[in-house]
N, C-alpha and C positions, 0 to 999 in steps of 0.2 A: 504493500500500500504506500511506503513510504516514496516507491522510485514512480509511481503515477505521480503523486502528489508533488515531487521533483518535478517531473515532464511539463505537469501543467504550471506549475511558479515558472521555470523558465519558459514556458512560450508568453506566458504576462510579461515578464521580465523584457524580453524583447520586445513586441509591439509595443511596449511603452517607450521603451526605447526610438521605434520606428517613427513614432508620434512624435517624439520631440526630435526627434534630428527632420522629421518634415516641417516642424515648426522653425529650427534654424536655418535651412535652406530657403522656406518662405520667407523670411523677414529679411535676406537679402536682397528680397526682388524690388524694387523701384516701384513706388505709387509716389502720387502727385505730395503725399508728406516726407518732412524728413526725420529720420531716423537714424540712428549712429550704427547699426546692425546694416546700413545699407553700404557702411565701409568697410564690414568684416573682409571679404576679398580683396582688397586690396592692399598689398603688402610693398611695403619699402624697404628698401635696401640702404638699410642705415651701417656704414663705415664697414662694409664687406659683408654683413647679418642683413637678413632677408626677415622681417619682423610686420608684424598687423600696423596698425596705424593708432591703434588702443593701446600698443603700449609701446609709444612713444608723446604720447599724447591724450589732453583730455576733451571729448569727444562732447559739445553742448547741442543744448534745441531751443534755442531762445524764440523763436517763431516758429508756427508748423512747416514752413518754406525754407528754413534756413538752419544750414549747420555751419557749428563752428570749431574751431580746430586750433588749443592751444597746446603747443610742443613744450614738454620739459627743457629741452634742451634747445635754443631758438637756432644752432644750426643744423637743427635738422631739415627747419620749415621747406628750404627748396626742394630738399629726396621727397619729401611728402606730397610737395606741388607737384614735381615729376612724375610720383607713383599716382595719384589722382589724375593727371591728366592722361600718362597713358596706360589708363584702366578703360573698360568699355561701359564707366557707367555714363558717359557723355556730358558732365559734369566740367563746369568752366571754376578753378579757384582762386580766389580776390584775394592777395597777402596784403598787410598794412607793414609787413617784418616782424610781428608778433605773433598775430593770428590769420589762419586762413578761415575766409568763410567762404560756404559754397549757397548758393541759390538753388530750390531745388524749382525747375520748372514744372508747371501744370503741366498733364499729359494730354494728348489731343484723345480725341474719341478713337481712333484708330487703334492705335499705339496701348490706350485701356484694353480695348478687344483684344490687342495678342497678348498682353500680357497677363488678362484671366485666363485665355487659353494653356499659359507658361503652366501656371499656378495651378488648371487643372489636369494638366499633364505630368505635375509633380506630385498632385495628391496621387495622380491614380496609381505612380508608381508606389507611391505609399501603402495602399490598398493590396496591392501585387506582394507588397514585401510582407504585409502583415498574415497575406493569404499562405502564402508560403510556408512561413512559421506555422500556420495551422498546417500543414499538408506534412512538415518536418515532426510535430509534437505527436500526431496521429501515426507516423510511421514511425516512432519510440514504442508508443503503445502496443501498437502488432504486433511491434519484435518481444515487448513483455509479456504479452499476451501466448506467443508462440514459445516464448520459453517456457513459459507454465508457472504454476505458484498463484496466478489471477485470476479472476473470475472472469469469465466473459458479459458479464453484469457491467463489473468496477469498470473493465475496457469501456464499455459504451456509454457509463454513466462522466466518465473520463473525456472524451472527445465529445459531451455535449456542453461541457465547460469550457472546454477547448474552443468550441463553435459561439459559446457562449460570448468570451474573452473576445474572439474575432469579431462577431456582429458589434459587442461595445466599444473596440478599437477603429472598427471602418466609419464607427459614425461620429467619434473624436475627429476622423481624418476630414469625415464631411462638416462637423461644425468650424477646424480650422481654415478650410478651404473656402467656406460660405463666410467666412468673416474676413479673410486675403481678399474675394473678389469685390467686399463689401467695400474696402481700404480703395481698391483700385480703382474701383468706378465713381465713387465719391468725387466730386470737384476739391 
């Protein structure tokens, strides 16, 4: 009983997992606000160290439009400029020699359409991974099941916690997703 009760903590254990790493890759994606999460990709190359731009620096939101970007160390500002500009977030940055701020422009109606599309093409992969894990927890099961020692009761009552765990993790995936497209479409 104890190695079901394993099988199924680790496949929760993962889809939560999968949830929150679809939630960190979401909050990279560019909507018409700004957010410090939408410079996680981008890395600078500070004095031969390849590093985020959050720790070089402390990342504000002084407006929903506007980020701003104070370096601990003020010569880092231009690697930072440079990593910001050739990044593909399309992002112009205004230095004063202290801080850099970026303007986040509105997105046109087009540009919202691909990018809900982005978003729900990263949920679904979300859905795909969290599917899997059931499909990987359910074939633990078999193989405990075929070893013997289990009921064929406990198997099945097992893979419908399992199915359980998966329906409550696909619709985590759809409330993140319904609230990214919410983000996006918003003016």
């Amino acid at each position: 009983m104890a190695d079901i009760e394993k099988i199924v903590q680790d496949a929760e254990r993962h889809m939560k997992s999968s949830v929150t790493a679809l939630e960190r890759e979401l909050a990279t994606v560019r909507t018409g606000r700004a957010s410090p999460a939408l410079l996680d990709p981008v890395k600078v190359d500070y004095y031969g160290t390849t590093l985020p731009i959050n720790q070089l620096a402390t990342i504000s939101v002084p407006e929903p439009r506007l980020l701003v970007i104070a370096p601990w160390d003020p010569s880092s500002l231009p690697a930072i400029e440079r990593a910001i500009m050739g990044s593909d977030l399309g992002l112009n940055p205004q230095s004063d020699g202290k801080v850099i701020r970026l303007q986040i422009p509105p997105l046109t109606e087009e540009r919202r359409r691909e990018l809900a599309k982005l978003v729900t093409r990263m949920a679904e992969d979300g859905k795909v991974a969290i599917r899997n894990i059931r499909r990987d927890a359910n074939e633990h099961l078999d193989k405990l099941e075929k070893a013997g020692g289990v009921s064929e009761d406990e198997i099945e009552a097992a893979k419908k916690r399992v199915q359980q765990l998966t329906d409550k993790y696909v619709e985590r995936v759809e409330e993140v997703l319904a609230r990214k497209v919410q983000e996006i479409m918003e003016e």
